[in-house]
C-alpha positions in Angstrom: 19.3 147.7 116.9 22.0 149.9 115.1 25.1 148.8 115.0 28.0 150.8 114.1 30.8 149.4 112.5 34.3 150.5 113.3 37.0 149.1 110.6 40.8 149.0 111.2 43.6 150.9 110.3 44.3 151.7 106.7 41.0 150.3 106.1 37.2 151.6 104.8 33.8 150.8 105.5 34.2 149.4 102.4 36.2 146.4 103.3 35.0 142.8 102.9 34.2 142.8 106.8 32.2 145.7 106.2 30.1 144.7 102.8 29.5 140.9 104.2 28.0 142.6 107.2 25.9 144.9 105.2 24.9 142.4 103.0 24.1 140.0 105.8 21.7 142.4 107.7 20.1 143.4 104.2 19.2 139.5 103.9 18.4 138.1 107.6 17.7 140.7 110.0 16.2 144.2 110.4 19.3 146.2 112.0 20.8 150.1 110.9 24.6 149.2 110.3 26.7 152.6 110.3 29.2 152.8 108.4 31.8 155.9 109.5 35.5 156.1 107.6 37.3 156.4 110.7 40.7 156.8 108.5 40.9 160.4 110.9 42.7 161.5 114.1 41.9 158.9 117.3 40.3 161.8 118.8 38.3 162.5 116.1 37.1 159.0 116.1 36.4 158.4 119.8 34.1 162.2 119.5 32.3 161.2 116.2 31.6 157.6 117.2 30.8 158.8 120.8 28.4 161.6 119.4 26.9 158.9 117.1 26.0 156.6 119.9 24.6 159.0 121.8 21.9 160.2 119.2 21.1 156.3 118.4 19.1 154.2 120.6 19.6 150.3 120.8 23.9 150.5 120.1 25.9 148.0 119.3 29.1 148.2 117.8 31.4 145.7 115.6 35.4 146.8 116.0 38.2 144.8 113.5 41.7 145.6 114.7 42.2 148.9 115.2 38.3 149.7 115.5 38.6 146.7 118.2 40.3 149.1 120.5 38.5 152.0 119.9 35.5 149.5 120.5 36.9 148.5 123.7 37.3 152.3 124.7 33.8 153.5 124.2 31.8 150.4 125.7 34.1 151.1 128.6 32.5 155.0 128.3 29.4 154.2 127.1 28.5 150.8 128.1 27.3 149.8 124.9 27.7 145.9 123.8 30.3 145.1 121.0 32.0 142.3 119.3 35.9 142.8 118.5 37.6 140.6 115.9 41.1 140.4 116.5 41.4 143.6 118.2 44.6 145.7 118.6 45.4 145.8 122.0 48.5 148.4 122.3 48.0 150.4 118.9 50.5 152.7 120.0 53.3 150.2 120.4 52.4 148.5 117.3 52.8 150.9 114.7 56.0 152.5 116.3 57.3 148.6 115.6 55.3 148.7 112.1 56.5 151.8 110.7 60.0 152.5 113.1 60.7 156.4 113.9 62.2 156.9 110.9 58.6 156.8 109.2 56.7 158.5 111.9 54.9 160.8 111.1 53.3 158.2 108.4 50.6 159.6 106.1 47.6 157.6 106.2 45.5 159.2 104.1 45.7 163.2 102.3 43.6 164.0 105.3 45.5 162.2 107.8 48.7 161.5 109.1 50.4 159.4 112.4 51.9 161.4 114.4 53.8 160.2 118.2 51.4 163.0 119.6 48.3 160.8 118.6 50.3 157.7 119.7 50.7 158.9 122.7 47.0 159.9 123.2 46.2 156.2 122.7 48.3 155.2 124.9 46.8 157.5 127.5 43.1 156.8 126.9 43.4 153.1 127.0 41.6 151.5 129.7 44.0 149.3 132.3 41.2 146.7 132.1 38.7 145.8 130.0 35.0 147.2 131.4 31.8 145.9 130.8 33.7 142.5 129.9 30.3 140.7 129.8 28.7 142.5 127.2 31.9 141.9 124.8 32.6 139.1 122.3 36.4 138.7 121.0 36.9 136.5 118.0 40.5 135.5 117.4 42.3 133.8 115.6 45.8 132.5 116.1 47.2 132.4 113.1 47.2 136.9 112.8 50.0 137.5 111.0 50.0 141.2 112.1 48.9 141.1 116.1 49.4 138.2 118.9 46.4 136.5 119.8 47.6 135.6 123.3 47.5 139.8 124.2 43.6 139.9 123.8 43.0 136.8 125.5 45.3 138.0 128.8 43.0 141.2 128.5 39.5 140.2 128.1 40.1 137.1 130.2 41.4 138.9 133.2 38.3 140.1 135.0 35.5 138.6 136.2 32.5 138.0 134.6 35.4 137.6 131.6 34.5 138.6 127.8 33.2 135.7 125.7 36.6 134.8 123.5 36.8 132.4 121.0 40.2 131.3 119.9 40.3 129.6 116.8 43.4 127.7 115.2 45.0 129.3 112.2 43.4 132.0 109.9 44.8 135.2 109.8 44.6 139.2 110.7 41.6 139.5 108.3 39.7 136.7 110.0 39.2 133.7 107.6 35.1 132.3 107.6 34.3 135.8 108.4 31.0 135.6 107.0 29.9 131.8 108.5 30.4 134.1 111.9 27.8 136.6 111.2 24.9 134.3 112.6 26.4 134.1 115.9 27.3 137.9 115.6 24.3 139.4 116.0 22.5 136.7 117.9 25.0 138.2 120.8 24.7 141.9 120.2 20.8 141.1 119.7 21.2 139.7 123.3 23.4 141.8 125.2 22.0 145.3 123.6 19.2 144.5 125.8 
């Protein structure tokens, strides 16, 4: 299987996420993780990550935040499986409420910066409802200081077959026990990528 993870915004494939689940595939299982530095234009991201699944066979993605919504977006054009931990469900809204219109544009990176333009291309290529819902696992947890828990759940709950979600009490945006998760992880992505 190869799995490509997507991190979140302001993030790197470099993150604890991203190193325990290196570190857990170099120990227990046989999988290619991907690591891309999606810290580019949405665009940019949906075409690279698109391009990338379409030269691999066997795709699975993992999407944190941010990546959880571009997740979301290309199993809904790809039909890949993926598992989203505490995914962003209106990115566009939420950093105009993060960072105000006073600070938009916001640079991101030297390479890369916010701009409503690319805000409202999120907004655009969202999906109305979550497709595919089967083949996606959402891990929350309530206690996200940054996003509310209650959005995803609405979402990935609302079709039927609905995604698996588990809701746990607590934690935070990061997702606390992160790594005791891992195990269950892949056993589903082994599963659905099938």
């Amino acid at each position: 299987m190869n799995i490509i993870y997507l991190h979140g915004f302001k993030s790197s494939p470099l993150s604890v996420k991203g190193q325990l689940i290196a570190d857990y595939c170099h120990c227990h299982s046989p999988h290619n993780i991907h690591f891309l530095d999606l810290n580019i234009k949405p665009d940019q991201v949906l075409a690279t990550v698109s391009e990338l699944i379409e030269q691999l066979d066997d795709v699975a993605l993992i999407g944190s935040s941010l990546g959880g919504f571009y997740a979301t977006q290309l199993v809904a054009k790809h039909g890949v499986p993926a598992v989203l931990i505490n995914p962003a469900m209106r990115p566009w809204r939420l950093f105009r409420d993060l960072f105000g219109i006073e600070q938009i544009p916001f640079k991101v990176t030297e390479q890369w910066t916010l701009d409503n333009a690319q805000l409202d291309y999120l907004e655009r290529i969202a999906v109305p409802f979550v497709q595919d819902a089967s083949k996606i696992m959402v891990l929350l947890q309530q206690g996200d200081e940054v996003l509310d828990y209650r959005e995803a759940e609405r979402y990935y709950s609302a079709v039927s077959p609905t995604s698996l979600i588990m809701t746990e009490m607590n934690g935070s945006h990061a997702m606390e026990n992160f790594a005791d998760k891992l195990p269950m992880i892949f056993e589903f992505l082994s599963y659905s990528v099938k």
